[in-house]
C-alpha positions as CSV (number, residue, x, y, z in Angstrom):
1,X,22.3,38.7,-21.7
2,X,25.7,38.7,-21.9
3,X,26.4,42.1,-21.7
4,X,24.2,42.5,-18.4
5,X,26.2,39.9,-17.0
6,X,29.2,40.9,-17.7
7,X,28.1,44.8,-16.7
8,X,27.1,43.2,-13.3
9,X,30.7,41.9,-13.0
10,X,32.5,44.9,-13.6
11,X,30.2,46.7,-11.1
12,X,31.0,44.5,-8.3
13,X,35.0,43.9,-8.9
14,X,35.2,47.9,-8.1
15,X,34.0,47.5,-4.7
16,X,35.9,51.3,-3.8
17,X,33.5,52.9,-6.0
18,X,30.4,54.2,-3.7
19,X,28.1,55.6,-5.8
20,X,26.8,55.0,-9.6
21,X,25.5,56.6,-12.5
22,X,21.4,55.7,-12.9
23,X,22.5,53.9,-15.7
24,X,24.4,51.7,-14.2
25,X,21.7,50.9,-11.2
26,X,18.8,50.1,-14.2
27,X,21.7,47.6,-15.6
28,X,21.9,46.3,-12.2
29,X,17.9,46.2,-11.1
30,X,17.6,44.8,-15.0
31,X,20.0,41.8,-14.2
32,X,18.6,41.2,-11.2
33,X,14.6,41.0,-12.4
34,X,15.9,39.1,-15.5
35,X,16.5,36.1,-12.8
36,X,13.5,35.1,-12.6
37,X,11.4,36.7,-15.3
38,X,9.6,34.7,-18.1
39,X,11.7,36.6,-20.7
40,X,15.1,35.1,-19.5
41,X,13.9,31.9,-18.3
42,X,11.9,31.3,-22.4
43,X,15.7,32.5,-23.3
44,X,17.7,29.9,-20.8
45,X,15.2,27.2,-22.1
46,X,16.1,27.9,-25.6
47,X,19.5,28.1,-25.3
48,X,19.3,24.6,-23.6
49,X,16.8,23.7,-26.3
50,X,20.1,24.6,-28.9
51,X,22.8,22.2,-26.6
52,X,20.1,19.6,-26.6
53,X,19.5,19.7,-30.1
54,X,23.3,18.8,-31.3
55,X,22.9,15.0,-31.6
56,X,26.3,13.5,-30.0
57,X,27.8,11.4,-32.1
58,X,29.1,8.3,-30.3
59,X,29.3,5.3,-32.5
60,X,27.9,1.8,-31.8
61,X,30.2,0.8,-29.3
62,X,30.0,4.6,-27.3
63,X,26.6,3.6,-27.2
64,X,26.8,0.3,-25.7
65,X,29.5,1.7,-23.4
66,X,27.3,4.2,-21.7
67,X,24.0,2.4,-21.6
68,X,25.7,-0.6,-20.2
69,X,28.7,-0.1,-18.1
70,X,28.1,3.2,-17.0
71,X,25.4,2.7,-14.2
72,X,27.1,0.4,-11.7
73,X,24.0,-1.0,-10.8
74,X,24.5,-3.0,-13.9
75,X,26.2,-5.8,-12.0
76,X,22.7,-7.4,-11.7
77,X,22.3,-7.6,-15.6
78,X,23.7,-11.0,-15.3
79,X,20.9,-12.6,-12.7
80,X,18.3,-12.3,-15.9
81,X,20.2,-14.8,-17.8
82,X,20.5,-17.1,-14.8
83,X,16.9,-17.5,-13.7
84,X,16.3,-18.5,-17.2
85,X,18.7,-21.6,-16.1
86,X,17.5,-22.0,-13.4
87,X,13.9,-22.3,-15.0
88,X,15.4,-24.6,-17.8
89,X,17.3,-26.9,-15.8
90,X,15.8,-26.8,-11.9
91,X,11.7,-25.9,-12.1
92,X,12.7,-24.3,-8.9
93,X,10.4,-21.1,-8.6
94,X,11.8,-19.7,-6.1
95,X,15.4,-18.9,-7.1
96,X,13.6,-18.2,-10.7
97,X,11.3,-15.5,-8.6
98,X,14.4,-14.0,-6.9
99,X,17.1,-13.9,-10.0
100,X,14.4,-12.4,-11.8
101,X,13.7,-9.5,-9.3
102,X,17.5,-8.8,-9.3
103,X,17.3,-8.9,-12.7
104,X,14.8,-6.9,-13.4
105,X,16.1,-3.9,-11.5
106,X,19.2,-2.5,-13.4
107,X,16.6,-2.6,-16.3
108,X,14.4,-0.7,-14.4
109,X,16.9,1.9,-13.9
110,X,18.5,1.7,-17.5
111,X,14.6,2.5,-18.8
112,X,14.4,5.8,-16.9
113,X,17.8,6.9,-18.0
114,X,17.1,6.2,-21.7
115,X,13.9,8.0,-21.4
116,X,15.3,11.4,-19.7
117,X,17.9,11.0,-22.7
118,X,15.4,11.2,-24.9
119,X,13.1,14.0,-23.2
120,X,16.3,16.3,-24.3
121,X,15.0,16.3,-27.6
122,X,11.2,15.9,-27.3
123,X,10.8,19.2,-25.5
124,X,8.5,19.6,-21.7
125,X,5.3,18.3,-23.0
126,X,6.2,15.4,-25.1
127,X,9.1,14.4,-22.3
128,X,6.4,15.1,-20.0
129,X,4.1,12.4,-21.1
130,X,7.5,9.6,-22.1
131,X,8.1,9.7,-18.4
132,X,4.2,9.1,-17.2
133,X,4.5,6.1,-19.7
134,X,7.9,4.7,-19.3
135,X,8.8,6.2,-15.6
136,X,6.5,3.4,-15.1
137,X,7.3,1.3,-17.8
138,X,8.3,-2.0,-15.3
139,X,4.9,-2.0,-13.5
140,X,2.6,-1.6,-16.9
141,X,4.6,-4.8,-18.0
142,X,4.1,-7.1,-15.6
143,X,0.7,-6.0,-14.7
144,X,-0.3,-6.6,-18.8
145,X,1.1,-9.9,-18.6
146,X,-0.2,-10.9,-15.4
147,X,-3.7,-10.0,-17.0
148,X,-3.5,-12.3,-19.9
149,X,-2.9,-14.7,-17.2
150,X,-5.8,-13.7,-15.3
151,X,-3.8,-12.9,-12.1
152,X,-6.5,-9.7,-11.4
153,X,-5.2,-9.9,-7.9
154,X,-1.3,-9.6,-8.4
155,X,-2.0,-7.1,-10.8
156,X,-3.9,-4.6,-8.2
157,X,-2.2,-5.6,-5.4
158,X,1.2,-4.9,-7.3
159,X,0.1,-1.4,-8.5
160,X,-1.0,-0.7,-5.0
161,X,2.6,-1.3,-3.6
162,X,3.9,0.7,-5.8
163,X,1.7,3.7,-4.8
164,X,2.6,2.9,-0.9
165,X,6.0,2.2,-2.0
166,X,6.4,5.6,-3.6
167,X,5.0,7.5,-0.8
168,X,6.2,6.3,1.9
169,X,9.7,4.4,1.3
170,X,10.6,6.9,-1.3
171,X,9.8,10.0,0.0
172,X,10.2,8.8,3.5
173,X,14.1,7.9,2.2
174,X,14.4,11.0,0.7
175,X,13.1,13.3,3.5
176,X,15.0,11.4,5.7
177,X,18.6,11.5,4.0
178,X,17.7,14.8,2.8
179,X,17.8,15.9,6.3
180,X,20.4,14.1,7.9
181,X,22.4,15.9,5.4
182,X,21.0,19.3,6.1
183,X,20.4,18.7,9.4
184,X,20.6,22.3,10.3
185,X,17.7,23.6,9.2
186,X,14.4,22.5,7.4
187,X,14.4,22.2,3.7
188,X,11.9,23.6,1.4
189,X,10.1,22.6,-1.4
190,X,7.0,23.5,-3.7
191,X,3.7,23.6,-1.4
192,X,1.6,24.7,-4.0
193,X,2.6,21.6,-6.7
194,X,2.7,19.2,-3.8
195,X,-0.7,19.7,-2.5
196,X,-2.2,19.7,-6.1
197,X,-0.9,16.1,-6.9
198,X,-2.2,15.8,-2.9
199,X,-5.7,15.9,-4.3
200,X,-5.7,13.9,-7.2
201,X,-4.0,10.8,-5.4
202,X,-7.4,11.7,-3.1
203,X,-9.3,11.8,-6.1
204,X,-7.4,8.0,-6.7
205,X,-8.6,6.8,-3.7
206,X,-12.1,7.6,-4.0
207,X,-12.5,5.8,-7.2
208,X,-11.0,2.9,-5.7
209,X,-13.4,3.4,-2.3
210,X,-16.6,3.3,-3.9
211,X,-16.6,0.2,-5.7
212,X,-14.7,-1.4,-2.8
213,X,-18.0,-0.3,-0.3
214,X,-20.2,-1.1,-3.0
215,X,-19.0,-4.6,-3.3
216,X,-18.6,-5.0,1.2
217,X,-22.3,-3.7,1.6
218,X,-24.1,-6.1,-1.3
219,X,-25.8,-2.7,-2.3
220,X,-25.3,-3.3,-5.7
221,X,-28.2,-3.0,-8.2
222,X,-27.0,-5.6,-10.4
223,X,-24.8,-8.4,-8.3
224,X,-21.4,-8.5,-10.0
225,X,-22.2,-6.3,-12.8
226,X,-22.7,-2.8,-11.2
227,X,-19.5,-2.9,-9.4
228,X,-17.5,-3.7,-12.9
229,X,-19.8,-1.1,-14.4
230,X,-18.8,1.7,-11.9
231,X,-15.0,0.4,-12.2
232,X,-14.9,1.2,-15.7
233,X,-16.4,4.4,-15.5
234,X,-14.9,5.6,-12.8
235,X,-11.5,4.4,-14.8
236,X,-12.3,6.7,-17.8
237,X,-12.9,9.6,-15.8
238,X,-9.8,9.3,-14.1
239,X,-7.9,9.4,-17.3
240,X,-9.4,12.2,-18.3
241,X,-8.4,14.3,-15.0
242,X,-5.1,12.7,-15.3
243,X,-4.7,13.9,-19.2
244,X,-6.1,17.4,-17.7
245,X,-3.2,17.6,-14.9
246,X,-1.3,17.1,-17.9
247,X,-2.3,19.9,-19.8
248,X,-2.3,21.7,-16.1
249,X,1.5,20.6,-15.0
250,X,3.0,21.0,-19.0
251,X,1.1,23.8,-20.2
252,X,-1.5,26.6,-18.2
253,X,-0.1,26.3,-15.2
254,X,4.1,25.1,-15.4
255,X,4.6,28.1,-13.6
256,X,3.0,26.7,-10.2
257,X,5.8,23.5,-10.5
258,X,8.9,25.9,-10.7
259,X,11.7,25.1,-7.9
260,X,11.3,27.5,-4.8
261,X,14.4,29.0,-2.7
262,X,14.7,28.7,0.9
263,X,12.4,31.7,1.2
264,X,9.2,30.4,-0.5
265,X,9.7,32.1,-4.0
266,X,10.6,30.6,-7.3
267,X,13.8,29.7,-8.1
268,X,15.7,28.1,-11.2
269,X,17.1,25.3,-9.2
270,X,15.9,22.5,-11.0
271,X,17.8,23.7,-14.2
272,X,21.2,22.7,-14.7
273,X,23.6,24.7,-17.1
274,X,25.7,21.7,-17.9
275,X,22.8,18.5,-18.6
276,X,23.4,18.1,-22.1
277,X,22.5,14.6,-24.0
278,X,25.2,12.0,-23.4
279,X,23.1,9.5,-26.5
280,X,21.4,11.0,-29.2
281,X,17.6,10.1,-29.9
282,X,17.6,7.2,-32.5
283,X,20.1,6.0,-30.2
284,X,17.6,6.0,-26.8
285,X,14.5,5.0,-28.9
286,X,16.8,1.6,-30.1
287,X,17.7,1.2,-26.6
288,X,14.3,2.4,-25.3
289,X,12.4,-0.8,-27.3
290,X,15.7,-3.3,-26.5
291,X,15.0,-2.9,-23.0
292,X,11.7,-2.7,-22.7
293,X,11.5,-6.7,-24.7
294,X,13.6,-7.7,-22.0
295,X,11.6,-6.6,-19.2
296,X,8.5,-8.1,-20.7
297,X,10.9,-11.1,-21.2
298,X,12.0,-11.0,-17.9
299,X,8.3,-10.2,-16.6
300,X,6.6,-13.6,-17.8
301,X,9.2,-15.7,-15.6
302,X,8.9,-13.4,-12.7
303,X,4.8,-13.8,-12.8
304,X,4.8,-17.3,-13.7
305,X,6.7,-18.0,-10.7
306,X,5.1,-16.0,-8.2
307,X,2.7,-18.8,-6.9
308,X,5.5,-21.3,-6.7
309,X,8.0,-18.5,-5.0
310,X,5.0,-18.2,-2.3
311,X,4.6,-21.7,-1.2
312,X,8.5,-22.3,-1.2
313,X,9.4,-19.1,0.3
314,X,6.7,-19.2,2.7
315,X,5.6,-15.8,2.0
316,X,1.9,-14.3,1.5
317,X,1.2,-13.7,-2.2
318,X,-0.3,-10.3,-1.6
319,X,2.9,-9.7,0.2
320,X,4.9,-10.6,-2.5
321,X,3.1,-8.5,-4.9
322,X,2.4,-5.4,-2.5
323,X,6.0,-4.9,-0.7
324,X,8.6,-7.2,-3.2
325,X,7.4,-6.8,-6.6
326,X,7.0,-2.5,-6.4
327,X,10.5,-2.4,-4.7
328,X,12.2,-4.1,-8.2
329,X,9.9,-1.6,-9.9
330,X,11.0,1.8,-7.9
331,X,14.7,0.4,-7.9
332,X,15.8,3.7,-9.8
333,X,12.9,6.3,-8.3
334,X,14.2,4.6,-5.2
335,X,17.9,5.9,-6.0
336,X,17.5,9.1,-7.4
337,X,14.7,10.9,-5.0
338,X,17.3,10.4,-2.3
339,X,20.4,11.8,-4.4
340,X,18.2,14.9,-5.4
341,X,17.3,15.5,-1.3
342,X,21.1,14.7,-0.6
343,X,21.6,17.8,-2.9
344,X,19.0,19.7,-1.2
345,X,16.8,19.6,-5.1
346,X,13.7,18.5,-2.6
347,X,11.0,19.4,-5.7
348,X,12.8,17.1,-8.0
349,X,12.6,14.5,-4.9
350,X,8.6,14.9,-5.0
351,X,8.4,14.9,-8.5
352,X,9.7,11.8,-8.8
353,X,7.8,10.2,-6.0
354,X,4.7,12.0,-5.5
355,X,4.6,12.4,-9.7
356,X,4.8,8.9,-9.7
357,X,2.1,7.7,-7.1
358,X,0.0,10.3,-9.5
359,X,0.9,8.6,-12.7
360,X,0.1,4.8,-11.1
361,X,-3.2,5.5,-9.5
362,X,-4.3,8.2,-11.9
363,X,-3.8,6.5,-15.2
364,X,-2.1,3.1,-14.6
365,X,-4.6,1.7,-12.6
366,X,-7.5,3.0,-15.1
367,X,-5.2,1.6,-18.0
368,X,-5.1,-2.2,-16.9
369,X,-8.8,-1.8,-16.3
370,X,-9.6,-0.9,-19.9
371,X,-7.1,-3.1,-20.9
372,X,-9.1,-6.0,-19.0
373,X,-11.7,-4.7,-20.5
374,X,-10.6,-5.1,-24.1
375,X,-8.7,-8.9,-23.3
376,X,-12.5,-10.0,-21.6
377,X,-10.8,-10.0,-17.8
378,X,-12.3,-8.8,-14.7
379,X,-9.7,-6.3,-13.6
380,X,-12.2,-3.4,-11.6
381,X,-11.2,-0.9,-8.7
382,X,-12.5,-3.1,-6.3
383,X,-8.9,-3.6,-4.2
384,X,-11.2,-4.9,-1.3
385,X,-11.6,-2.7,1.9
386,X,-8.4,-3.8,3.7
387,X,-6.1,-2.7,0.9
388,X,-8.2,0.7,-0.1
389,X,-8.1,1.4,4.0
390,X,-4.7,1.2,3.8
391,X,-4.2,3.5,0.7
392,X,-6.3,6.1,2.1
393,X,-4.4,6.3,5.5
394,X,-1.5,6.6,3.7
395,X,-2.4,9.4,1.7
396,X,-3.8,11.3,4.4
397,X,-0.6,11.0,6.5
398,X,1.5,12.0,3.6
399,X,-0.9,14.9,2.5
400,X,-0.8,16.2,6.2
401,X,3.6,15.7,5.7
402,X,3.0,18.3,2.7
403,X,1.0,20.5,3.9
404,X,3.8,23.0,5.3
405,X,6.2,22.9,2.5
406,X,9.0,21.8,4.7
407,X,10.9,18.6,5.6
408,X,13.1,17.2,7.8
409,X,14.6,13.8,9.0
410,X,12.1,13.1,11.6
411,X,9.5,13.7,9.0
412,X,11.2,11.2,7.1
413,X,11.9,8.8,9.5
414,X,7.8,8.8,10.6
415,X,7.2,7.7,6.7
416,X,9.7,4.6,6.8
417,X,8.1,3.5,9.9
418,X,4.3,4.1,8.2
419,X,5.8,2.2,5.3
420,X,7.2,-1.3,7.9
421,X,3.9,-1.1,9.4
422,X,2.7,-1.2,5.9
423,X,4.9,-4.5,5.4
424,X,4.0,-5.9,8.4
425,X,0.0,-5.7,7.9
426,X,0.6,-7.4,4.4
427,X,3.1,-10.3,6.2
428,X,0.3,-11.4,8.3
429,X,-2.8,-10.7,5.8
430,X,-4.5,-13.6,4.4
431,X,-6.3,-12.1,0.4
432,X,-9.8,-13.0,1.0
433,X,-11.2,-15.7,-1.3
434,X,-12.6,-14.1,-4.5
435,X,-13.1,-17.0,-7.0
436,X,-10.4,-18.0,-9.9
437,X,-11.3,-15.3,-11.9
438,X,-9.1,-12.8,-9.4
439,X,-6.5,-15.3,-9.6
440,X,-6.3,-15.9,-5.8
């Protein structure tokens, strides 16, 4: 590989010399076909494989000095030890709800570095499936712990703001910066990939319709036992298709993700030359469980105060736990989908937001329901009909965004102002009484 390139260069810093041996066009054609072909790409990956490999050696402290004060966003590590004051010494929920949120975000953020750090040595599949479990990491926290509590309600309306959060303030941000930035012209991404995770967030929202117009229409066969039935049925089939898109994404069909140029083909723009580990894995893993106690840590304050924050901040509980609660929780998808459009890396932008609607509503949401299942709690897809109507608009407006592989600010700017509409509904809706057992 070496050789081609530097043939290529020797050709092209002779620029008086008009015509070449056939030898010297095959190098050339060769180079240029080696771009993109499996053969080089299997050889880039392994040679990234061999940086990744060599653990760095940092020490303790180079450790701490990295995981910590790198990130700026880091400032807010200090609000977590506060609202437990304020919990200790003042009862006062609201200030406990609010240092908790601010809290809670630079962990966020710290989790999904720590697990990219790791993915270096894991390799695509395993790294594949450590950010579908920890990429969400925040919201499987506080949705376990609000189930214990029986809080069914916070738990889906929580996971649903996350899904509306990631689709419409996330990719609406990015589409929108993204284009302000490129302004000029329309930027491109991956139709193909896009419209495949289109379908299965479709897929989401019919498991959560059914049991929804099921419960609304009193058609069940069993009254209160058919719709759980269906729930938990439904919620194993939908890990299954989520552990097939795995298989899909990671393995038959990784070729259908690639990055594509401005003119529709694939491209090797997601792949940069000089990532290379920064911790090494024992080092992530430590930090990978210290972080993740703190968030659950962190988490039972931030639940248990919830109720109280509502009735002192005057605020709607499903608003709280729909618009508030998933904004702490996509702090750092928030962050870096926008830098990625910025840089005009648009499929790393959907991968993160898109991917991540994907991963809530495709195996999140079925998780906490077989998790209910196993702790004796009611959690079922039944999210009522207001908040399923609102999820299905939402992925039909960003499915019909997607569907000509292009963005630009105004497309952006159309998603933030789905997403305050969004807000707004939530501000002014009053959760329909459902009994204790959905913690309302």
């Amino acid at each position: 590989m070496a050789q081609l390139r530097d043939k290529s260069q020797m050709v092209v810093s002779i620029p008086h010399i008009e015509m070449s041996t056939l030898d010297d066009r095959s190098g050339i054609e060769f180079e240029d076909e080696s771009l993109v072909s499996p053969a080089a790409v299997s050889l880039k990956a392994h040679d990234l494989d061999s940086r990744a490999m060599e653990q760095p050696k940092n020490g303790l402290l180079g450790s701490i000095s990295i995981v910590i004060f790198q990130s700026k966003l880091n400032v807010l590590l200090i609000f977590g030890p506060i609202a437990l004051l304020v919990h200790d010494l003042t009862q006062h929920n609201g200030w406990v709800f609010f240092f908790s949120l601010l809290g809670i975000i630079p962990l966020a953020e710290r989790l999904g570095y720590a697990t990219e750090q790791l993915a270096f040595f894991t390799g695509p599949t395993v790294g594949g499936l450590l950010n579908a479990t920890f990429g969400n990491a925040t919201e499987m926290i506080i949705s376990i712990y609000a189930l214990k509590h029986g809080m069914v309600r916070v738990v889906q309306q929580s996971l649903l703001g996350s899904i509306l959060s990631n689709m419409l303030l996330v990719l609406g941000g990015a589409f929108f910066c993204g284009g302000i930035v490129h302004y000029k012209k329309d930027q491109v991404f991956n139709k193909s990939a896009a419209m495949v995770n289109s379908g299965l967030l479709l897929m989401a929202v019919m498991g959560l319709l059914f049991p929804a117009v099921l419960h609304s229409t009193h058609t069940e066969l069993h009254f209160g036992e058919s719709e759980m039935a269906l729930s938990r049925i439904s919620s194993c089939i939908m890990l299954v298709a989520y552990a097939c898109n795995l298989v899909f994404q990671l393995k038959s069909h990784k070729n259908l993700y690639a990055p594509v140029d401005e003119g529709g083909s694939p491209s090797e723009g997601g792949i940069d030359d000089d990532e290379v580990p920064e911790i090494s894995s024992v080092e992530a893993l430590i930090w990978l469980s210290i972080l993740t106690v703190w968030v659950s840590f962190l988490s039972g304050y931030l639940v248990d105060a919830i109720e109280g924050a509502s009735e002192s901040l005057e605020m709607p509980i499903a608003f709280i736990s729909v618009i508030l609660l998933p904004i702490v929780g996509n702090a750092a998808e928030h962050t870096s989908a926008i830098m990625f459009a910025m840089k005009d890396k648009l499929d790393i932008s959907l991968g993160v937001a898109i991917g991540s609607s994907t991963q809530i509503s495709m195996f999140v949401i079925p998780f906490c329901v077989v998790i209910g299942w196993c702790m004796g709690q009611p959690m079922d897809l039944n999210f009522q009909i207001f908040e399923t109507a609102t999820l299905f608009m939402t992925v039909l407006v960003v499915a019909f965004m997607l569907q000509e592989g292009t963005s630009n600010y105004f497309k952006g700017l159309m998603l933030l102002l789905c997403y305050f509409i969004v807000s707004a509904s939530f501000f002014f809706h009053v959760d329909p009484a459902l009994g204790p057992s959905h913690g309302s």
